[in-house]
C-alpha positions as CSV (number, residue, x, y, z in Angstrom):
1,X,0.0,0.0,0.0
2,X,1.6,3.3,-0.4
3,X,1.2,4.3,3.2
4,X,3.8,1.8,4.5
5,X,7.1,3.3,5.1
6,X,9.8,1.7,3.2
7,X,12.7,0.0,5.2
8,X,15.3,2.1,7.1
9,X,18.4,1.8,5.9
10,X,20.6,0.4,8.5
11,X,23.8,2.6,9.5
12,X,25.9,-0.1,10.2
13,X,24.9,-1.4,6.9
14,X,25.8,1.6,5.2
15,X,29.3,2.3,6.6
16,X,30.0,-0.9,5.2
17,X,28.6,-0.3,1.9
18,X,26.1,-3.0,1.8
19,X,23.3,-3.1,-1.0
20,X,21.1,-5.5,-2.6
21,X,17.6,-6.8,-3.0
22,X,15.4,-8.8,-0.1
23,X,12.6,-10.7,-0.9
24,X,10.2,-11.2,1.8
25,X,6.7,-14.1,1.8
26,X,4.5,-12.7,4.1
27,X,1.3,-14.2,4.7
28,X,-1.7,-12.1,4.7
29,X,-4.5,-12.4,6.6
30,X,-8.2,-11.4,5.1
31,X,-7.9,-8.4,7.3
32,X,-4.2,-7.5,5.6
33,X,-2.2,-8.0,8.4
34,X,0.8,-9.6,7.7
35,X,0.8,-12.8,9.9
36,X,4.2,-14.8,9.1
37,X,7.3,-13.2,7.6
38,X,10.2,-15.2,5.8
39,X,13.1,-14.1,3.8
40,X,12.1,-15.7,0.1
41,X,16.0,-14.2,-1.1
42,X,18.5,-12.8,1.5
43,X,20.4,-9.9,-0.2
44,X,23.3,-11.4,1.5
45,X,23.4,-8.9,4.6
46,X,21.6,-9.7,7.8
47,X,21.7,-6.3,8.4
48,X,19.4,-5.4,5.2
49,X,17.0,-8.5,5.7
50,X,16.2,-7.7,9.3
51,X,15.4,-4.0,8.1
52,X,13.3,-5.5,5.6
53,X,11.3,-8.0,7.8
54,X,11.3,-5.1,10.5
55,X,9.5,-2.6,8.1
56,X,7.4,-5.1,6.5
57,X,5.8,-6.5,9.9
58,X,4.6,-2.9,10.3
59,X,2.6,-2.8,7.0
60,X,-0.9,-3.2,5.8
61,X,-1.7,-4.8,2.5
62,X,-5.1,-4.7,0.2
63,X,-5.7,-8.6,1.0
64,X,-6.6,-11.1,-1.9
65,X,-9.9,-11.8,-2.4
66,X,-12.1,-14.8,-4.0
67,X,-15.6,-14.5,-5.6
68,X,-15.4,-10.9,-4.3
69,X,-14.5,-11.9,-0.4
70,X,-11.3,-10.6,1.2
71,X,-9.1,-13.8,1.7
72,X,-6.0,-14.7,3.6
73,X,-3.1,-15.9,0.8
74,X,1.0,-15.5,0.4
75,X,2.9,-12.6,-1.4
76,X,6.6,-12.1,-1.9
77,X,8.0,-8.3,-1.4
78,X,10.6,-7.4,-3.0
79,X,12.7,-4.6,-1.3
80,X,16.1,-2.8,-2.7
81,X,18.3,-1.2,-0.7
82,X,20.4,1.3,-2.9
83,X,23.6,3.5,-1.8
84,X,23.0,6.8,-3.8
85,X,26.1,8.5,-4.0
């Protein structure tokens, strides 16, 4: 949803010049609640993953829905963490 604030970038994980891409699978609730967080692709920082699963536990999503009733269902994330010089 374009309310949820993206992922902070973590300072220890910029000093170190760390960047790349998480994928999280969250399940989703009927409600949009995120109920179960995993990391689908590690960008190959713990530092950046936990940011992402942090940020993403916080969100809302539009949930899924089936003959026009909100249902519960998976979704992978995708967030990039960028350096911008």
């Amino acid at each position: 949803m374009a309310s949820n604030r993206p992922p902070r970038y973590p300072e220890s994980a910029r000093r170190r010049g760390d960047q790349g891409r998480v994928i999280v699978r969250v399940s989703v609730s009927a409600e949009g609640e995120p109920l179960t967080l995993s990391i689908a692709h590690s960008s190959g920082s713990t530092a950046l993953d936990e940011a992402a699963l942090s940020a993403v536990r916080q969100w809302r999503f539009v949930p899924a829905s089936q003959a026009g009733h909100p249902v519960a269902a998976q979704a992978e994330v995708p967030i990039v963490f960028r350096l911008e010089n």
